[in-house]
Steps between C-alpha positions, in 0.01 A plus 500: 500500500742725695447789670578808314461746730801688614652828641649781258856381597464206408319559126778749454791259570400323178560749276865487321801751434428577130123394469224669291220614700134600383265657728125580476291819564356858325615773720390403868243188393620142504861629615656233727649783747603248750695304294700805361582637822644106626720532155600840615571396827705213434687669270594784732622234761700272262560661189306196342336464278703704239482566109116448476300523175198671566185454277165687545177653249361753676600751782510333850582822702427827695738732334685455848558237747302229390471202282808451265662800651584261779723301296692799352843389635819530266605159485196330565368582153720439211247546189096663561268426213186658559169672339448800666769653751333850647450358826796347563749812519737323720570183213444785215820699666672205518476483076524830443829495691663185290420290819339220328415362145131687485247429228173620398223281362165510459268408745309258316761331337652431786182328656443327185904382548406364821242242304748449208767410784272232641390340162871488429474726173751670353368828603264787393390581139331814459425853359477681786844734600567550092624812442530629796812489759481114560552468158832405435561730233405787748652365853395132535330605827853511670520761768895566538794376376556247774207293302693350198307208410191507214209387689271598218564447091375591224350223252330456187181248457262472258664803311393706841734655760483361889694529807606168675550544891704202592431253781730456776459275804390640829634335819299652780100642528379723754155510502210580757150397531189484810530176640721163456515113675740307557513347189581838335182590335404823424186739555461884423195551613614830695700642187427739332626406163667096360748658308729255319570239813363183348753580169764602738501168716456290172835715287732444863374110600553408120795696532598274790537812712331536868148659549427695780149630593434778760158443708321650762385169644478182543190216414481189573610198225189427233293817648562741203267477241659389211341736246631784738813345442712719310880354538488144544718363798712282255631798353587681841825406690489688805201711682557829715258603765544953460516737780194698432692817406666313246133361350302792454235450223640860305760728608208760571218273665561243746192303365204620338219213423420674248831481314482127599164475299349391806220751473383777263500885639298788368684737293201776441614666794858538428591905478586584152806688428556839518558728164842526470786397238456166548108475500519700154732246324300211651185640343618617129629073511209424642297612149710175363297240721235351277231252607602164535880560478743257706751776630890505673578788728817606591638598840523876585336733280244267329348392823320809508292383152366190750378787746357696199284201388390420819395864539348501170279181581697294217660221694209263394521535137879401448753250677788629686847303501841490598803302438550257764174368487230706605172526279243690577409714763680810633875499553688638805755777454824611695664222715183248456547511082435150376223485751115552418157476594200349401672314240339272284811198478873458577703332306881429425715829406681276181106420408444867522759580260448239303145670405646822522773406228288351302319829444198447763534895657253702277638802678789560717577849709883506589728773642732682338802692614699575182393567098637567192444667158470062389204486790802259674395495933777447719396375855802287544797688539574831606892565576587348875162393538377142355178447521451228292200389270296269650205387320530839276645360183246189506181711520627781281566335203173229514247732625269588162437844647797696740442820668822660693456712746696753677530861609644720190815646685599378885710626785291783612208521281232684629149519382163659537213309387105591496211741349551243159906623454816405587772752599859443582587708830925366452621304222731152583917571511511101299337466181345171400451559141886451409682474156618165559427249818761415741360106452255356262233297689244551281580536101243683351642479118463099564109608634446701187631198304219312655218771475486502916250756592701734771437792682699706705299705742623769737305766698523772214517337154483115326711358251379225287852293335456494130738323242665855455542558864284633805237784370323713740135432522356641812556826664377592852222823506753760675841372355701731250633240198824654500553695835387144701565256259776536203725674747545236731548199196870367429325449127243673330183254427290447221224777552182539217211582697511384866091564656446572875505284784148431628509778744235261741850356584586832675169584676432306872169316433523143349531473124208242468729338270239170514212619331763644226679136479157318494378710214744371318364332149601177356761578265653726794509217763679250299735478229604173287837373406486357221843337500417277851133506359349622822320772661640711778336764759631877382 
């Protein structure tokens, strides 16, 4: 077999004026760095390639300089369809400017595309984007008016409504992994995460496109294990050793054995967070955990709940997971997101979804940055800045329990918090709680419709979404109903007889929230569905 081993320049020169390119990585994980910046390069130089269709699920950026960034070029990209676009301001100005055709998909229907591309289906079939703005009755996930073409319809079957995503070939793959031979075969032994690469290499070979893996070294032919294996050489077309700068395991860590799962660190010692804003939102959603519940965090605010547990000594009594693959253990936050510790297994990000889809999340805690009088969350779009919605729309609507979570009002807010009461010391300039949402990435009239349990919990009040609309339920100890809370609404919610936030949330000593879940009866720990006949943690 031949040698396929060779330098960035010469991977690069494969790749053709016009060709659609997908590349791999969740934020700073798994993001082939060196390969972008020999694409960038060349095209600086030549001007080639141009017109480039570029395909990717989750964020692969800094919110700077890095990953796709590199390749934000007018000219080099002609069309960007991608899952989640808040780290890549340099592309996202390109579409907000009516540089290129931009779209916006959901994460995991774009990794499950990836599969469907190699199996040579038709495309996608599925639920999840109804109703909101991929829809195409809302906005068919089209970001401006450069993208003209329906990548997603509408379709009846079996007297139910679905959304097809449509298959497309894929010409080029840049992917990364640990180590590679000659022979092209692929190890990740030093990764933090697999991602979709197998999938990827299987939609652009049966695509008859070119595969192109980014290593950080070189083994000898027949020395990888084969069960370590995770792209097989006769899928790979080309191998590139990385500078080192270029091949760092996150965008925040270097490398961490731990995030490698090569060993397990304590976590008892880890400082807990301090009582602030954030701490108080993470604990009122942290009252949602129950024992034995497979969760999803989000990135931002909900990382906090994580802390919260492990504070609270409930990290062994439920499962912790997020979307590209992780399950189990504690997840990273900030620049190492998709990253965790002491997990308990890794697996594919479309075999994530396809659990998560399927209604496997017992609970999910997700940000939100915009709600209306419908309990609709925007975290998509706001004005000139796309941030796209990742995995949001997946977890969101499959997720038998949702709690949003968020500050009340932003831009300013100020807040005192302690002796069991909340006060605020300078209300937010931007309200949150709008009359109508700039972009619908989460429908809750379509949630109602399919009695989803959701929450929406803030630092002084919780609103629980009700076929009528959101209704005030909780009110923080110290917090006037209409001086703190009606005043600052675009809408006026359903209110009957909202009780008080636990005020343990507000006092500095741990909430000793286990012995509270653990007493938990029977009947309170699990709940049964009687139309998919099973029983399901509360």
């Amino acid at each position: 077999m031949r040698n396929k081993v060779v330098s960035p320049d010469e991977a690069i020169a494969l790749i053709r004026d016009g060709d659609t390119l997908c590349t791999s990585g969740f934020v700073g994980t798994g993001t082939p760095d060196g390969l972008l910046h020999a694409l960038e390069q060349r095209f600086v130089q030549t001007q080639s390639p141009k017109d480039l269709t570029l395909v990717f699920a989750a964020g692969q950026g800094d919110g700077k300089d890095r990953g796709l960034n590199r390749i934000a070029h007018e000219g080099l990209l002609k069309r960007v369809i991608g899952g989640h676009w808040g780290l890549i301001p340099k592309v996202s100005k390109l579409a907000l400017n009516d540089k290129i055709e931009a779209y916006n998909l959901p994460q995991g229907c774009i990794s499950h595309l990836y599969r469907d591309i190699a199996a040579g289906k038709p495309g996608v079939i599925t639920k999840v984007g109804l109703h909101t703005f991929v829809d195409p009755r809302i906005e068919g996930g089209k970001v401006n008016r450069l993208a003209q073409e329906d990548l997603v319809r509408l379709i009846e079957f079996d007297g139910k409504e679905w959304l097809f995503y449509k298959s497309f070939p894929i010409h080029v793959a840049f992917l990364r992994g640990t180590s590679a031979d000659p022979n092209g075969n692929i190890t990740m032994e030093r990764e933090s995460l697999v991602l979709d690469n197998l999938a990827m290499a299987q939609a652009v070979k049966n695509s008859q496109g070119v595969v192109i893996v980014q290593v950080e070294r070189i083994a000898a032919a027949g020395s990888l294990h084969p069960r370590q294996v995770v792209i097989p050489g006769i899928l790979v077309d080309c191998v590139v050793v990385a500078a080192p700068e270029h091949h760092v395991q996150t965008y925040a860590t270097a490398y961490s054995p731990a995030f490698a799962a090569e060993i397990r660190v304590p976590i008892d010692g880890t400082p807990p967070l301090p009582l602030d804003i954030r701490k108080v939102i993470a604990r009122r959603a942290a009252y949602e955990l129950s024992p034995n519940a497979v969760c999803n965090l989000g990135i931002g605010m909900p990382e906090g709940v994580a802390a919260v547990a492990r504070e609270e000594r409930l990290l062994d009594y439920l499962t912790l997971t997020t979307e590209p693959g992780v399950i189990g253990g504690v997840p990273a936050s900030g620049l190492d997101f998709g990253a965790a510790i002491n997990t308990d297994a890794i697996i594919a990000q479309n075999q994530q979804f396809d659990f998560y889809d399927g209604g496997g999340l017992d609970l999910a805690c997700l940000g939100m940055a915009e709600c209306d009088e419908h309990g609709n969350i925007n975290v998509s779009r706001f004005g000139k800045r796309l941030a796209g919605a990742g995995g949001f729309i997946n977890i969101s609507q499959n997720a038998r329990r949702l709690v949003f979570v968020g500050t009340f009002t932003t831009d300013g807010l100020e807040v005192a918090v302690g002796g069991g009461k909340l006060g605020i010391l300078h209300e937010g300039r931007s309200r949150k709680f709008v009359k109508k949402v700039e972009q619908i990435t989460f429908s809750g009239a379509y949630a109602a419709q399919q009695q989803q349990q959701v929450y929406y919990v803030t630092e002084r009040c919780v609103f629980q979404l009700t076929p009528a609309g959101l209704e005030l339920i909780e009110i923080a100890p110290g917090i006037d109903l209409h001086d703190d809370i009606l005043a600052h609404m675009g809408f006026a919610p359903i209110v009957r007889n909202p009780k008080l936030m636990h005020e343990r949330i507000f006092r500095p000593e741990t909430m000793e929230l286990k012995s509270e879940l653990l007493r938990l009866d029977l009947k309170q720990r699990i709940s049964y569905d009687p139309q998919r006949n099973i029983l399901s943690s509360l």
